[in-house]
LUMKEMI-554215 format. One record per residue (C-alpha): x, y, z. Coordinates in steps of 0.5 Angstrom, whole numbers, plus 500, padded with zeros to 3 digits. Layout:
N
XYZ ...
END
This chain:
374
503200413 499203408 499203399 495204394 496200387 493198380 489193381 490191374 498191375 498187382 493181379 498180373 504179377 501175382 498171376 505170374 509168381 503164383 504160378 510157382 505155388 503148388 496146390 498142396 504144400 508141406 508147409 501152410 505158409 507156402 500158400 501165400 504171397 510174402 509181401 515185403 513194403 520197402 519205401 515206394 515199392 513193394 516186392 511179392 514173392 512165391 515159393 514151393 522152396 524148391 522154387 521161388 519167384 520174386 517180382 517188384 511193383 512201384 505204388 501210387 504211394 506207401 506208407 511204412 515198410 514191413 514184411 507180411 504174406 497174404 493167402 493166394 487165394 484170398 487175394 486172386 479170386 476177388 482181384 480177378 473180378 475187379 475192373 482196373 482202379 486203385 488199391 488201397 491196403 491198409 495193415 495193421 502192424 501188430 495183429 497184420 489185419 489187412 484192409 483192402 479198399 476199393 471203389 465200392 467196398 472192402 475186403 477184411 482180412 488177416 496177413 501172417 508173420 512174414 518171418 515164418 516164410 522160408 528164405 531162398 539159398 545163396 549162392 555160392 561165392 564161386 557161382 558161374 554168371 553168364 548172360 544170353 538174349 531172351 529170345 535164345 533162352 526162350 527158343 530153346 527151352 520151347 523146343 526141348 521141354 515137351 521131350 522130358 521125361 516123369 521117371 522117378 528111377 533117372 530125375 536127370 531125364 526129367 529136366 532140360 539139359 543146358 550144354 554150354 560151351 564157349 561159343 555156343 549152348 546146347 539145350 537137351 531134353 530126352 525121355 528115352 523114345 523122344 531126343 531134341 536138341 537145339 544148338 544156339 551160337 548166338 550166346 558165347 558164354 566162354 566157358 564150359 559147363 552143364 546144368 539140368 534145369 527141372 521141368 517146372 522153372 522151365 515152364 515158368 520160363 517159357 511163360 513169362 519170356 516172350 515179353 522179355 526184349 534184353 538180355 537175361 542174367 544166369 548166375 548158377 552155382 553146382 545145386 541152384 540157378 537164378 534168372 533175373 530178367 527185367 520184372 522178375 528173379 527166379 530161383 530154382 534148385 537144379 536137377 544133380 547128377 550127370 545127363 547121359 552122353 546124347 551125342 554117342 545115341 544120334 546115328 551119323 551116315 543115314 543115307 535115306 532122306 524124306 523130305 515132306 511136307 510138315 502140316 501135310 504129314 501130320 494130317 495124314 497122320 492123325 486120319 491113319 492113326 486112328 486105326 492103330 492099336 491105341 495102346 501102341 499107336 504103331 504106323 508103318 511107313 513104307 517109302 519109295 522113290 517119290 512117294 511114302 505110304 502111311 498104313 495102321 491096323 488094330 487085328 482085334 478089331 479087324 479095323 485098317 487103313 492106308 494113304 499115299 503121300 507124294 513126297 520127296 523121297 531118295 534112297 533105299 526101298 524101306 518099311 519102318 514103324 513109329 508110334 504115331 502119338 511121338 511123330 505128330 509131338 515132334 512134328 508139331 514142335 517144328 515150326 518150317 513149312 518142310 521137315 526132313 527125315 533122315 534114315 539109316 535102317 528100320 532098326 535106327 533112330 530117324 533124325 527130323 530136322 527143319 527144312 529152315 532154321 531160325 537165326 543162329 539155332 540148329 534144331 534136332 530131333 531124334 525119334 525111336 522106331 518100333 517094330 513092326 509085326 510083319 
END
């Protein structure tokens, strides 16, 4: 086998899927790239097997066709050091020793038997397909996945819950302090359904949508998803069981409304919370009519701190108590100039919203208070 590729090219789609591959594997040959030569293209592939990522290339020009998987880490590091030219492998097909030319040299090395690498899961023939705009997917799982959670006892909080319904998409991450939800109404999938999608696909989504312009293809089956956008398909296995009923925890009725300033709020914030118990992170927010004051304090080190803020404030006289490391999280996952606070009593959760949308999205976030000692 032989063939000649941009060396430019190769490295970004092999940066791209090598994001799949952990650092340490159960099986030696999930370290590797599987490359698949097929006429004038060439397909590489990384798994974890719980995830795969699949990308195809055109070649300058290919000479046979076969499968072989090369060492991640033998190809990026050089690859990465090289000024973009032309690629030249050359694969032995009956010992896979491989040589890669490039302008002033040569790399020497030897491939594995591609047969050894594992084989994604079909499908199933009953699979449910539907399609959304990459900017919805994108939107939605950039607001929702900094919520999940790492809890081994429920790994369906682990993951991002996509609620779709017939005219519209829900996406849903919560790790039990933290509950955001984004509606979409965008998407009109007509159907009725609900997936868990885990942490690291949806992190490998949030990467490498922002180039996509069209539509993505979602085909999803009980146990696995595929996503097929314009240059890759992603493969995962889903998260099984049954998400929590998130609507019954989000409080109807609150009758106080803090409207602020976001990058305002957040600075004050982080200057007060540097005096609040860092194992907490405890700070008391004490609202009036037009105005919010801001107090932290470590009785261990006799150390305090307080700032007024004028705001836009209407309803009762009320003292309640966040953890500052959670509040300036979400705030920072908000992207209006404005954000409202909605509160019913000290003992509730406060609803944060953006003062503005984006187009087609309802955006939600839901914090938990804590108590406060006094």
């Amino acid at each position: 086998m032989k063939f000649v590729v941009s060396s430019n090219l190769l490295l970004s789609h092999l940066q791209t899927v090598g994001r799949v591959i952990n650092s340490k594997n159960t099986m030696a040959i999930l370290d590797n790239f599987l490359f698949r030569l097929e006429g004038n293209q060439l397909t590489i592939t990384a798994s974890d097997q719980e995830t795969t990522m699949t990308t195809t290339i055109g070649l300058i020009e290919a000479e046979g066709s076969g499968v072989f998987a090369v060492s991640a880490k033998i190809l990026l590091e050089p690859l990465k050091e090289l000024p973009d030219q032309p690629l030249t492998f050359q694969i032995n097909d009956e010992n896979l020793e491989i040589f890669l030319y490039y302008q002033n040299g040569k790399y020497n090395f030897v491939g594995i038997n591609g047969d050894e690498y594992p084989q994604r899961t079909p499908m199933s023939e009953t699979a449910t397909r539907l399609t959304m705009p990459a900017s919805a997917l994108l939107t939605g799982i950039s607001h929702t996945l900094f919520a999940t959670a790492d809890d081994e006892l429920r790994p369906v909080m682990n993951g991002v819950c996509v609620d779709i319904h017939k005219n519209e998409v829900f996406f849903v991450a919560s790790d039990g302090y933290i509950l955001v939800r984004s509606k979409n109404t965008t998407v009109k999938p007509d159907l009725e359904s609900i997936v868990i999608l885990p942490k690291k696909p949806a992190t490998l989504l949030k990467n490498i949508l922002p180039k996509e312009t069209g539509d993505i293809a979602v085909t999803f089956d009980d146990k696995n998803a595929c996503f097929q956008l314009a240059n890759f398909v992603l493969t995962c296995r889903l998260i099984e069981g049954r998400y929590p009923n998130y609507m019954s925890v989000i409080p109807q009725n609150n009758s106080n409304r803090l409207i602020i300033d976001r990058a305002l709020f957040i600075s004050v914030l982080r200057r007060i919370s540097v005096f609040s118990d860092p194992a907490s992170s405890l700070i008391r927010l004490d609202l009036s009519p037009n105005q919010i004051v801001v107090s932290a304090q470590y009785s261990d080190f006799s150390t305090s701190a307080d700032e007024s803020i004028t705001c836009n404030y209407s309803g009762d006289t009320m003292s309640i108590g966040f953890s500052a490391t959670y509040l300036i999280e979400v705030l920072n996952n908000i992207g209006s100039q404005e954000v409202i606070i909605d509160l019913a009593d000290p003992g509730r959760a406060g609803i944060i919203l953006p003062m503005e949308n984006e187009n087609d999205e309802e955006l939600l976030m839901l914090l938990m208070p804590m108590m406060l000692k006094d």
